[in-house]
C-alpha positions in Angstrom: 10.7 -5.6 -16.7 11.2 -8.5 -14.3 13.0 -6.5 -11.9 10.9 -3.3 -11.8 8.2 -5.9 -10.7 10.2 -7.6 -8.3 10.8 -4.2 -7.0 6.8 -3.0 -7.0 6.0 -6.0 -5.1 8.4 -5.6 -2.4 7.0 -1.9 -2.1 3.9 -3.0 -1.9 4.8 -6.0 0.9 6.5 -2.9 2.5 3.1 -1.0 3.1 2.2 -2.8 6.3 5.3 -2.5 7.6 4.8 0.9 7.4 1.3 0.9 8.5 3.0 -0.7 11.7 5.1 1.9 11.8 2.8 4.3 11.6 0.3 3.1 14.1 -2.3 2.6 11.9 -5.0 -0.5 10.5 -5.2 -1.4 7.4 -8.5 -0.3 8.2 -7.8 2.9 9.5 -5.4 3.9 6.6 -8.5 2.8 4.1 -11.2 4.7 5.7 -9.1 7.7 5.9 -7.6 7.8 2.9 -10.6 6.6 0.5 -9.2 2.5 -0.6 -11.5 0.1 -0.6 -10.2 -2.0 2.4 -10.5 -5.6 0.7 -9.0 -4.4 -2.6 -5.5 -3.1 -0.5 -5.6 -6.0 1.5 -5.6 -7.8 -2.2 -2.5 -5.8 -3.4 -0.4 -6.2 0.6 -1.4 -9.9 0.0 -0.2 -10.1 -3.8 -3.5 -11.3 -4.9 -4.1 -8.5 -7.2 -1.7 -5.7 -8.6 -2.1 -2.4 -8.2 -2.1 0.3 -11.1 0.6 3.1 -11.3 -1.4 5.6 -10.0 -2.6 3.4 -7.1 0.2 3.0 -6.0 1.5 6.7 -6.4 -1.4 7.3 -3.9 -0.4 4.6 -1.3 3.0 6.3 -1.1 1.5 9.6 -0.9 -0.8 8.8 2.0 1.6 6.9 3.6 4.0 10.2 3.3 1.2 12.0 4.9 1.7 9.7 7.7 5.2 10.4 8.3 6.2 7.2 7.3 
């Protein structure tokens, strides 16, 4: 269990990366995809975690984005 967190966090510390990557704000990325922007700036900052699904449509948008 330990490392399949380990692992979800570093996913998630990945996502601006890949925003980077992408060209895009975190701002940007909310607006068009429909996150609240302070509650994904909680789960790139680890302040909160996000739930399964969440995060299945992070990596979906961020698909969508070629990256």
């Amino acid at each position: 269990m330990k490392k399949e967190i380990f692992n979800m966090k570093k996913e998630i510390f990945n996502w601006k990366w890949r925003l980077h990557q992408a060209g895009v704000t975190q701002k940007e990325f909310c607006q068009r995809f429909g996150f609240a922007e302070g509650l994904f700036s909680d789960w790139v900052r680890g302040r909160k975690q996000p739930k399964y699904s969440s995060i299945d449509k992070v990596e979906s948008a961020l698909k969508e984005l070629g990256v």
